[in-house]
ZAMARGU-4260 file (C-alpha; in steps of 0.2 Angstrom, whole numbers, plus 5000, padded with zeros to 4 digits):
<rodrens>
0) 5217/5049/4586 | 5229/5039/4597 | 5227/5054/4610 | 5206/5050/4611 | 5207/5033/4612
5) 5220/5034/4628 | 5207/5047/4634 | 5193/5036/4634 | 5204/5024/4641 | 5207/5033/4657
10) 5190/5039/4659 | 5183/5021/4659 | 5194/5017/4673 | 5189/5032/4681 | 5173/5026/4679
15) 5175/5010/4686 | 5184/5013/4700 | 5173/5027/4706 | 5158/5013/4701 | 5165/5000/4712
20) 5172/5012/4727 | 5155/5022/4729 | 5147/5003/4728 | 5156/5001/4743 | 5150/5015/4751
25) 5134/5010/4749 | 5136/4992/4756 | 5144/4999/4770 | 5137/5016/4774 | 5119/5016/4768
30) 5106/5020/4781 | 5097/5004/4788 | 5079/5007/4795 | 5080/5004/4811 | 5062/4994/4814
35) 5061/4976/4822 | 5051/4967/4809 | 5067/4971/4796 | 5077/4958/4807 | 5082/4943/4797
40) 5090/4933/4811 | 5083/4939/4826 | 5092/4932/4843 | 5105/4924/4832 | 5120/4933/4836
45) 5118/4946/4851 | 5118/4935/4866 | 5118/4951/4878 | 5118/4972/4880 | 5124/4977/4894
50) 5132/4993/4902 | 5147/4993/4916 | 5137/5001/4929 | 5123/4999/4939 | 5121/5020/4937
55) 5129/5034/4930 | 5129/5052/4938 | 5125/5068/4924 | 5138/5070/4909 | 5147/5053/4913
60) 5151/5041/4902 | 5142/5027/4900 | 5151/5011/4893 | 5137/5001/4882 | 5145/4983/4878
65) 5135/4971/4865 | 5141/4954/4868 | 5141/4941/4848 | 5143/4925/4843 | 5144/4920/4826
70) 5133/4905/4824 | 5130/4908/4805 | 5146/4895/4799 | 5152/4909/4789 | 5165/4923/4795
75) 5154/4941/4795 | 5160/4957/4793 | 5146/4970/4802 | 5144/4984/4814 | 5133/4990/4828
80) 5120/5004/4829 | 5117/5012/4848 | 5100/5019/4848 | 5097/5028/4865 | 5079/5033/4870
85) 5072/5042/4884 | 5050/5037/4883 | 5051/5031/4866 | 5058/5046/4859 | 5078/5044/4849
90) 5090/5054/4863 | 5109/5046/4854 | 5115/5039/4842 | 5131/5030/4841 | 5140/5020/4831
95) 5153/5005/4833 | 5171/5002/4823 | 5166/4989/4808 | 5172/4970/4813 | 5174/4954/4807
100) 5168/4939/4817 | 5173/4922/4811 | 5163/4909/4812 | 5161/4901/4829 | 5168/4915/4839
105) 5162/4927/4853 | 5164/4946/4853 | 5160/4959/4864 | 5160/4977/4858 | 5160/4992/4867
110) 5151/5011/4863 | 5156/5026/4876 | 5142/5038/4878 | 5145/5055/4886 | 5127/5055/4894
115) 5117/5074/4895 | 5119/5084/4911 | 5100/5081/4915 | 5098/5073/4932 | 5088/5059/4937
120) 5081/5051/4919 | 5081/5032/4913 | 5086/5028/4894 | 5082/5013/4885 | 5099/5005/4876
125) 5094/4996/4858 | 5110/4988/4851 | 5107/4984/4833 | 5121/4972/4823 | 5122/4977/4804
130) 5130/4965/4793 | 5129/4967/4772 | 5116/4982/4774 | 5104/4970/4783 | 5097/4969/4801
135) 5104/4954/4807 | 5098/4955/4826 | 5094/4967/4839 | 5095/4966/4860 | 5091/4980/4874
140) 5097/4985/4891 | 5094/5001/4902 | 5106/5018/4908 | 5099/5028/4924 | 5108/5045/4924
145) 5104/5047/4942 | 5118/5057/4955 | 5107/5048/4969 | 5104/5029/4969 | 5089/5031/4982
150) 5079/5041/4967 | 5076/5025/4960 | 5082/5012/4970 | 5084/4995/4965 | 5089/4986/4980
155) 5097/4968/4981 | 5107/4958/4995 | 5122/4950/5000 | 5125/4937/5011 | 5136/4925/5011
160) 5155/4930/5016 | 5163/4914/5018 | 5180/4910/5008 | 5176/4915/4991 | 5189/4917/4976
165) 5188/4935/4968 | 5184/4929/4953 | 5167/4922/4962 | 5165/4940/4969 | 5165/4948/4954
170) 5156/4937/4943 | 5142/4940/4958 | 5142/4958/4957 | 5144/4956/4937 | 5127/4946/4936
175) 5118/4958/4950 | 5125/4973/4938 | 5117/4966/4922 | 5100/4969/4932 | 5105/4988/4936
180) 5105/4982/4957 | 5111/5000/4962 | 5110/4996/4979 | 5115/4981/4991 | 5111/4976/5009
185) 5126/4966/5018 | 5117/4953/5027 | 5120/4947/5041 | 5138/4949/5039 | 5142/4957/5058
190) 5148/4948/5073 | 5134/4951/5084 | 5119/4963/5084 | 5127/4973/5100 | 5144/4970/5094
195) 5143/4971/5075 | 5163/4973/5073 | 5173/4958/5080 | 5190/4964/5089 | 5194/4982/5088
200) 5195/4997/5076 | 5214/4997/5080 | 5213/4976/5077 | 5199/4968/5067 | 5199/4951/5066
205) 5202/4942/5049 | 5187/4929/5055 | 5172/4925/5065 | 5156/4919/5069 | 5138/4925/5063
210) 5121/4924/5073 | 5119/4908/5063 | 5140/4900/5068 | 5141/4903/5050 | 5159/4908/5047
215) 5162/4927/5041 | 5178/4930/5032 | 5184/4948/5033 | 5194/4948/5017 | 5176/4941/5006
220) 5167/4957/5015 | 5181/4969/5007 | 5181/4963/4991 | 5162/4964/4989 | 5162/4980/4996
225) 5178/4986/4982 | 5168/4977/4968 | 5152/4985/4973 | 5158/5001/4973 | 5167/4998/4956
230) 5149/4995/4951 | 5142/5013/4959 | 5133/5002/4969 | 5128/5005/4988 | 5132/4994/5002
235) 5122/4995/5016 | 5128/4987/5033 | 5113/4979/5040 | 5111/4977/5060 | 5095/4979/5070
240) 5090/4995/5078 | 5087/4986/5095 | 5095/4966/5098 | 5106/4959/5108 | 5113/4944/5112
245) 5109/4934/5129 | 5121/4937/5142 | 5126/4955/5133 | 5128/4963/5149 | 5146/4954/5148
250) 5147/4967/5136 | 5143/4983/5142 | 5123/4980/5138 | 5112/4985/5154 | 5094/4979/5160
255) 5089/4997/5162 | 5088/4999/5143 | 5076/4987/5138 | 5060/4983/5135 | 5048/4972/5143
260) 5033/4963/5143 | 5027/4969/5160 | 5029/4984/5169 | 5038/4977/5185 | 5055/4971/5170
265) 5053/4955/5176 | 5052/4947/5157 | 5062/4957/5145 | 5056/4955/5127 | 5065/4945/5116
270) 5065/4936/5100 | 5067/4916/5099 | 5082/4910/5087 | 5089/4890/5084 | 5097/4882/5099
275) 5110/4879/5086 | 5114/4897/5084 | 5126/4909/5093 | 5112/4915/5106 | 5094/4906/5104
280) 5086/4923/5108 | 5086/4940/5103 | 5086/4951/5120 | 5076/4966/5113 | 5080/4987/5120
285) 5073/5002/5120 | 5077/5012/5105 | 5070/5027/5113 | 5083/5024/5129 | 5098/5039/5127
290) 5108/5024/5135 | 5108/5012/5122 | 5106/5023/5109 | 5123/5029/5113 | 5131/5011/5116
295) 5124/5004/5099 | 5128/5020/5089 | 5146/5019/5097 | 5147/5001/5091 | 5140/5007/5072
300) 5153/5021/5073 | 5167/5007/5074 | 5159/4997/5060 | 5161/5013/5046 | 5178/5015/5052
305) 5185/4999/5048 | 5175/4995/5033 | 5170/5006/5021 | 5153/5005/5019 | 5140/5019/5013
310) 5125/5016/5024 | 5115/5009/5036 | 5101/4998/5034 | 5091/4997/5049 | 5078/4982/5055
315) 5066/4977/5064 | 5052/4964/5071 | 5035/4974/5068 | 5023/4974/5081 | 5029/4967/5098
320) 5013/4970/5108 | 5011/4979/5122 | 5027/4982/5130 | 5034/4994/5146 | 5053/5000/5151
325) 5060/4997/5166 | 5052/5009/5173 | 5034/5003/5170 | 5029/5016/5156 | 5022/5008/5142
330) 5031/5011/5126 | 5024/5014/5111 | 5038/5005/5099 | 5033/5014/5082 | 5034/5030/5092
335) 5052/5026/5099 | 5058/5026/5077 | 5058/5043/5071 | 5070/5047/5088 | 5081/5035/5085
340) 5085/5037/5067 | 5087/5053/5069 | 5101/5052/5083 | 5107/5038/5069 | 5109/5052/5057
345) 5115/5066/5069 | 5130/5053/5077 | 5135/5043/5060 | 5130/5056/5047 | 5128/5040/5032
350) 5113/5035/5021 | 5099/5027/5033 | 5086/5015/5024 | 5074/5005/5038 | 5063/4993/5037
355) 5044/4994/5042 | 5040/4976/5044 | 5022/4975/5036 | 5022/4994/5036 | 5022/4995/5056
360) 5028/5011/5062 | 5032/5019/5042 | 5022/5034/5047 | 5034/5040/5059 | 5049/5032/5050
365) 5044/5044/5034 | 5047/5058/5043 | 5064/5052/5048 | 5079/5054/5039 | 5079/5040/5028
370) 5084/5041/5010 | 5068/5028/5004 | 5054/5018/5013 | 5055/4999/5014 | 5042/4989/5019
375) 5044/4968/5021 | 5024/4963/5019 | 5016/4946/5028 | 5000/4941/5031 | 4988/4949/5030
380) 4996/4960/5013 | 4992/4944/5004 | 4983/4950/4987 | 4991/4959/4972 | 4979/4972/4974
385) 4984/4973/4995 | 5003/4975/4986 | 4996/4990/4976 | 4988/4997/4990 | 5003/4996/5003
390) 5015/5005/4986 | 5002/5019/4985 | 5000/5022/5003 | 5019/5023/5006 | 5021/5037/4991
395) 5007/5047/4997 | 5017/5048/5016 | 5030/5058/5007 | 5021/5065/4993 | 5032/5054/4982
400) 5049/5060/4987 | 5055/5045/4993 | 5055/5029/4983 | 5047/5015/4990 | 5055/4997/4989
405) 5043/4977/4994 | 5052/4968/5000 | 5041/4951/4995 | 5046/4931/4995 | 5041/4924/4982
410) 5035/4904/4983 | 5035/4905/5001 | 5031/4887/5007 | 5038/4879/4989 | 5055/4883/4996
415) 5055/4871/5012 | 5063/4859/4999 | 5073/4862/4985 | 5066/4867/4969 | 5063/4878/4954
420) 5055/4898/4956 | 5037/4900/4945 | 5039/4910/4931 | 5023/4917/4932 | 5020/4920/4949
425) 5036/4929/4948 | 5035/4940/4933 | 5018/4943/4939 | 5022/4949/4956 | 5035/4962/4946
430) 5021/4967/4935 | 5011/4974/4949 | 5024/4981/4959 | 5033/4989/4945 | 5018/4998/4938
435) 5012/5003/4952 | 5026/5013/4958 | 5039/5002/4969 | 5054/4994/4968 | 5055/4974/4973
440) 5069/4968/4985 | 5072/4951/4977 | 5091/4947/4970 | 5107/4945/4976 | 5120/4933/4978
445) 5110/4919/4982 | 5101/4921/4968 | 5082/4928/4972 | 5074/4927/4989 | 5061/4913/4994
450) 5061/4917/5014 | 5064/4931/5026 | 5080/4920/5030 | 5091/4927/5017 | 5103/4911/5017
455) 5092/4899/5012 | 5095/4896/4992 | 5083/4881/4990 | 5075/4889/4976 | 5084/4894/4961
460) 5078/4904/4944 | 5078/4894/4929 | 5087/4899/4914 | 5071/4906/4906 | 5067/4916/4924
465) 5083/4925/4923 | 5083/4930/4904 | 5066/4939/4908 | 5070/4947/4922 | 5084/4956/4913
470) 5069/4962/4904 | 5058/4969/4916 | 5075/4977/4925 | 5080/4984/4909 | 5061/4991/4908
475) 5060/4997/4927 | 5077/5008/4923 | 5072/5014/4904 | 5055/5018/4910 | 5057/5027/4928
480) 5052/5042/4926 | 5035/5034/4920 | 5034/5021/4934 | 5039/5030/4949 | 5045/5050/4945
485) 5032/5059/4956 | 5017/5051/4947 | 5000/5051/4954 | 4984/5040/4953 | 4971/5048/4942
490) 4952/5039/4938 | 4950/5035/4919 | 4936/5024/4911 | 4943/5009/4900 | 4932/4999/4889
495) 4941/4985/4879 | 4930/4977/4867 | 4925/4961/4869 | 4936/4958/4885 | 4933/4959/4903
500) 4943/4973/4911 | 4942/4979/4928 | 4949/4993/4939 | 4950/4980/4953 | 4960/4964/4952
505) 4950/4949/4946 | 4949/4931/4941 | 4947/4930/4924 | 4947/4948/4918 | 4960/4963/4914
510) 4968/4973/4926 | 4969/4992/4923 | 4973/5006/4931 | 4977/5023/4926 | 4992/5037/4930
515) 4998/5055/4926 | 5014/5065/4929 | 5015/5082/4920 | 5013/5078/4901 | 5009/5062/4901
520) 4996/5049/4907 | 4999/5030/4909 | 4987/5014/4907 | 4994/4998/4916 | 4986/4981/4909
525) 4989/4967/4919 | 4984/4951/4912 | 4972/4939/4926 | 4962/4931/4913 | 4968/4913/4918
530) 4974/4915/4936 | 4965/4906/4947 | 4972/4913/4963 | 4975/4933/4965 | 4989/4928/4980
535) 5004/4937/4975 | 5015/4924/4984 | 5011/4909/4975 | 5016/4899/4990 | 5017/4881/4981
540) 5024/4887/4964 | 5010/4885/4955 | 5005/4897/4943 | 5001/4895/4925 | 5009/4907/4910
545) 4995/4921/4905 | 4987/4916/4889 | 4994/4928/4877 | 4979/4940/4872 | 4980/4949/4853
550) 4974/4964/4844 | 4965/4974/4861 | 4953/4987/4855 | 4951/5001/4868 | 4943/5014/4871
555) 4951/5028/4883 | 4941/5044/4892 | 4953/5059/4894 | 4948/5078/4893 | 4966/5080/4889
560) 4973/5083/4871 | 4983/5071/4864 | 4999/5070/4854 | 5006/5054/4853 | 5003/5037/4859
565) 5016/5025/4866 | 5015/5006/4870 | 5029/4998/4881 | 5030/4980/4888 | 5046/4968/4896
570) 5036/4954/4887 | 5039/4959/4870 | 5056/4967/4860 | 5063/4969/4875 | 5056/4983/4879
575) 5055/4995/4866 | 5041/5005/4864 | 5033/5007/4848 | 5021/5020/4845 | 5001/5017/4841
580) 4989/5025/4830 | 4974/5033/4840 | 4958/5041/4833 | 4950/5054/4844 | 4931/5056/4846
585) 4919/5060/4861 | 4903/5053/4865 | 4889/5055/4881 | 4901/5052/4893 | 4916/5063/4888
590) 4930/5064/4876 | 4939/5048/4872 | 4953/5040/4860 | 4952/5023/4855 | 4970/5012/4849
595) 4973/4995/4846 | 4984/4986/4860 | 4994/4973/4848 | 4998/4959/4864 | 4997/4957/4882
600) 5006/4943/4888 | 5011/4949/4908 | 5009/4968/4906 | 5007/4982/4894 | 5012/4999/4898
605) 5002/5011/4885 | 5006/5032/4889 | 4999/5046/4881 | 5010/5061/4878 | 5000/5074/4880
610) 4999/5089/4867 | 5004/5107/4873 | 4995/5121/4867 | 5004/5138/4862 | 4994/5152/4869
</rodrens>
């Protein structure tokens, strides 16, 4: 008897340790449905997601980090979930260490993920913090697993090189980094346009003066150029294809490579500068001359020697007019591009990216060796559908193998006098240029660009601006091979009931316009219906936030078959797609699915993953 009773004895306990050990388990190992509208406490505790580089190359490792801070008053043990999604569709994942955060504290976590070998794709990154079995909170970022940053560039500048700390170095490229900015352009760093390098390649000074008298610092230069690079980010020396300063002939420049106004080279061309500046003019030469193409690309050569940077970026001035050398031949300066940059590429054998000011001369550029087009648009590319327009036209040049990046200042005349960016105008500007297949050239150091004057820093981005625009970056990244991965323009009727939508851009109505790569086909929604101006620029700041619009019945014609239905926006869960329901049907014009668009606030991307057939 005395043996049962010790039996039972011991299985109770059995009992209740396994009871309360599987319990745990369960609170800490049960599977959570990963869907937003379980979050209890959403933007609460994940202040940021982030990854340490701009881009990974194939089977890398990328390093997510998922920056907390316990606001709740109570310490909280938790984890976090990586998912990792290519289009919509689960790719990884991964899993964090379990934690404690105590109340008042900031963590930052980090997850390593050994990326695929697949080349050139964009992921989007959802960090999810778990805490007692609950969603507590959720916040995105992007990965591009790209061995080739001009793929998908995402361009941005430099361009102040006074005497900065290190730490102010770093935290620049940091904050550049959090927007996935591969790529930037050195500004105005060099000596002078002849003479980029000041003293020798055997002594280089540790000082001097730019075109403005602003002072250079030579140790600020390397150490953006070392923190870029940590970053995998490109640094691009920029210098004019054909300026020099007055008097240059004290330096070796001669008349006989110029060019000229009349055909007798009595008035060489040249562009007007600040009497305050270093030379008040621009003399302008030949980029067709063999002579100066040798003396500038001599002067290059000594640039990549002492500084270790990975390309070129080349400028211009547009259209000069007619124009002559010195021997009375008129030149035709677009003509004089494709020559040039390819004796660039033959003598300094680096990545070339030029400018085509307002698309002047980007025909023959495109057949040039540059790694992407860049276009600088003015007046008269004043309209968002003109922005459109200029994007298409430079992917058609190349039959969409080089990437195509606007450079466009935003709130052009606002910033005369310090001030704030527009939101609207901003995110709208993105919106159109995004979906339509380009990159914008917007964000550096200073900040974002309001003039072609890269210096000027009048404007700055509020708060709220900047938080967005990690958005819509995260979203460029996550979704390029949607936005700009060989993807064409197709013609597709959209009806959205009891709206007013529109192919073209208008006042007061939806802007659509329809896309296909292999497998799928894209609808872009851009949201007019209160704008009162269709000016991209937004010269005085003025724009007004798009009324949010809800619950968008449409109807889509496609002869394709359809398997799923994806929508995607930058204004909404920061990004994540989420798939829609969709009923097929066909009526007198064709065959046709209709879905239900939850919100537009800016833009909606909706794509349709088209169904394969077995034959």
């Amino acid at each position: 008897m005395a043996m049962k009773k010790h039996l039972g004895l011991l299985f109770r306990i059995i009992f209740l340790f396994l009871f309360f050990f599987f319990g745990l388990y369960v609170v800490f190992h049960q599977d959570v449905s990963l869907e937003v509208n379980r979050l209890l406490e959403k933007g609460r505790w994940i202040d940021d997601v982030y990854v340490e580089q701009a881009r990974y190359g194939p089977g890398e490792t990328a390093v997510i980090y998922t920056r907390l801070t316990n606001r709740s008053e109570l310490d909280v043990e938790g984890k976090i979930i990586i998912t990792i999604k290519h289009l919509g569709e689960e790719a990884a994942r991964l899993e964090s260490d379990r934690f404690t955060i105590i109340n008042g504290e900031q963590k930052t976590l980090s997850v390593e993920w050994n990326s695929p070998k697949e080349d050139y794709k964009g992921y989007l990154v959802e960090a999810w913090f778990i805490s007692d079995g609950e969603l507590k909170d959720k916040g995105n970022t992007a990965i591009d697993i790209s061995s080739d940053w001009a793929k998908f560039p995402r361009y941005g500048y430099i361009t102040n090189f006074g005497e900065l700390s290190k730490e102010e170095i770093r935290n620049n490229i940091e904050r550049l980094n959090r927007f996935h900015i591969n790529g930037l352009q050195f500004y105005d760093w060099q000596y002078k346009h002849h003479q980029p390098l000041a003293g020798t390649v055997q002594n280089p000074l540790n000082k001097w003066k730019d075109i403005a008298n602003r002072d250079i610092n030579v140790e600020t230069v390397m150490e953006y150029l070392h923190q870029a690079h940590k970053k995998n980010m490109m640094a691009m020396n920029y210098n004019l294809l054909f300026g020099a300063y007055q008097f240059s002939e004290q330096d070796g420049v001669q008349p006989e490579w110029g060019l000229y106004k009349d055909a007798m080279h009595q008035l060489q061309d040249g562009h007007p500068l600040p009497n305050t500046w270093a030379t008040s003019k621009l003399i302008l030469q030949n980029p067709a001359n063999e002579g100066w193409q040798h003396y500038i690309l001599q002067k290059e050569e000594e640039v990549f020697q002492v500084f270790p940077f990975d390309g070129w970026h080349v400028d211009q001035l547009g259209d000069r007019g007619r124009l002559y050398d010195y021997q009375g031949h008129i030149i035709e300066l677009d003509q004089t591009y494709e020559v040039f940059l390819k004796k660039a590429k033959e003598t300094l054998h680096v990545p070339l990216v030029m400018n085509a000011v307002n698309d002047y001369g980007q025909i023959r550029i495109a057949q040039s060796p540059v790694d992407f087009l860049y276009t600088e648009v003015w007046n008269p590319i004043n309209t968002y559908g003109q922005l459109k327009q200029v994007i298409e036209r430079n992917i058609r040049l190349t039959k969409g193998n080089k990437a195509i990046v606007l450079a466009a200042y935003m709130n052009y005349r606002k910033a005369d006098q310090p001030g704030q960016f527009n939101k609207a105008s901003v995110l709208l500007a993105d919106a159109v240029i995004f979906a339509s297949g380009g990159a914008h050239f917007e964000l550096g150091d200073t900040g974002m660009l309001s003039k072609e004057y890269f210096p000027n820093n009048h404007l700055v981005m509020t708060e709220e601006l900047e938080k967005a625009l990690y958005d819509y970056y995260d979203f460029l990244v996550a979704y390029q091979n949607l936005l700009r991965d060989q993807v064409v323009s197709v013609e597709r009727d959209v009806i959205i009931e009891a709206n007013e939508a529109s192919k073209y851009p208008e006042k007061g109505a939806i802007w659509y316009f329809t896309k296909a790569k292999k497998g799928y086909e894209i609808l872009h929604l851009i949201n007019f219906t209160n704008q009162q101006s269709l000016q991209w620029r937004d010269d005085f700041g003025q724009y007004k936030e798009p009324i949010e619009m809800k619950n968008l019945n449409v109807k889509y014609y496609t002869d394709q078959p359809v398997e799923k239905v994806f929508i995607a926006t930058p204004d909404e869960d920061h990004g994540s797609a989420r798939s829609l329901v969709f009923t097929a049907a066909k009526d007198g014009k064709g065959k046709f699915i209709t879905f239900t668009i939850p919100s537009l606030k800016y833009w909606d991307m909706v794509y349709l993953k088209e169904r394969t057939t077995k034959e």
